[in-house]
N, C-alpha and C positions, 0 to 999 in steps of 0.2 A: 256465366252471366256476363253480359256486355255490360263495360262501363265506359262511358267517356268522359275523362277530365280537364275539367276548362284551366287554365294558369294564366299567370301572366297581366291579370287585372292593375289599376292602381289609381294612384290620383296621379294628374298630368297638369301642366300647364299650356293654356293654349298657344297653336304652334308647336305643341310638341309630338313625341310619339312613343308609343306602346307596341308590344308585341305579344300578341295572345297564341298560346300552346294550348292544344287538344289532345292527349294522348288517348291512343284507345286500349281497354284491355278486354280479355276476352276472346277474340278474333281479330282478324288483318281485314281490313277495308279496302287492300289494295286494287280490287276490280271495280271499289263501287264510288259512286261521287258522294262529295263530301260539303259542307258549306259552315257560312256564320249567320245566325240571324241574332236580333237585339231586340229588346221589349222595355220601352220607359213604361214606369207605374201608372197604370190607367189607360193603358195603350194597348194596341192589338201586336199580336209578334212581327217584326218586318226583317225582310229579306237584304243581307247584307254581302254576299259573295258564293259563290259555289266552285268546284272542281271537279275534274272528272277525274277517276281511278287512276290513269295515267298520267294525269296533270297535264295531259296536252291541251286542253280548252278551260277555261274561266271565263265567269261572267260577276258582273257586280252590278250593284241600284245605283241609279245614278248617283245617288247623296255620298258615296264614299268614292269614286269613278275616278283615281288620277291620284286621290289619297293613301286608298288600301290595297294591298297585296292580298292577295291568298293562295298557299303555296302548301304544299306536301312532301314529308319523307315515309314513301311506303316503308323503307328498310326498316326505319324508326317508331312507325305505325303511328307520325305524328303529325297534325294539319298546323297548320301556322296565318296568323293573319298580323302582317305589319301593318299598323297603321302612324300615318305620317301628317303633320298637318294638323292635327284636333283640334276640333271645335267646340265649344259649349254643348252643341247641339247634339254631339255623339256621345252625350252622359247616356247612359244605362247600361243594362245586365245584358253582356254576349252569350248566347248562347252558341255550343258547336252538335251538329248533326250529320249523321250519316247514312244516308239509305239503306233500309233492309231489304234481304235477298228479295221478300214478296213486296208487301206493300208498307211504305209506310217509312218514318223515321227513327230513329234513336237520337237521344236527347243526351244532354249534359247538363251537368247541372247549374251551370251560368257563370260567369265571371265579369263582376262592376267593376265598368271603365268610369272615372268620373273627370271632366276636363273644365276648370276653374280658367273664368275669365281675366 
């Protein structure tokens, strides 16, 4: 059974920074892309970073673009997303996902950033 688990959550002060851990169990991701999305309460999920299996390309939403990393150790089967700079505005639940072989994602089960002004 695949599981992904989010870490790394917490309360922050603005200006500051977090480091979110994804580890996966079950299987190695290392061929497939991997990302972070985030969902505030009453909100639709939004697209927060992606990487591809080798970690040669990323891409990010503009809203975190210059603030957040997201970075992989296949060895370690662990995604990472440093985020630097927080804002108020990046409170909510991260989600980490990882493309399946056919279609479709695997979920995690979320980890709350909350960043006090």
């Amino acid at each position: 059974q695949v599981q992904l688990l989010e870490s790394g959550g917490g309360l922050v002060q603005a200006g500051g920074s977090l480091r979110l851990s994804c580890a996966s169990l079950g299987r190695t991701f290392s061929s497939s892309g991997m990302g972070w999305y985030r969902r505030a309460a009453g909100k639709e999920r939004e697209f927060v970073a992606w990487i591809t299996g080798n970690g040669a390309s990323t891409t990010y939403a503009d809203s975190v673009e210059g603030r957040f990393t997201i970075s992989r150790d296949n060895a370690e089967n662990t995604l990472y997303l440093q985020m630097n700079s927080l804002k108020p505005e990046d409170t909510t639940v991260y989600y980490c996902a990882a493309r399946k072989a056919t279609i479709g994602l695997y979920w995690g089960q979320g980890t709350q950033v909350t960043v006090s002004s």
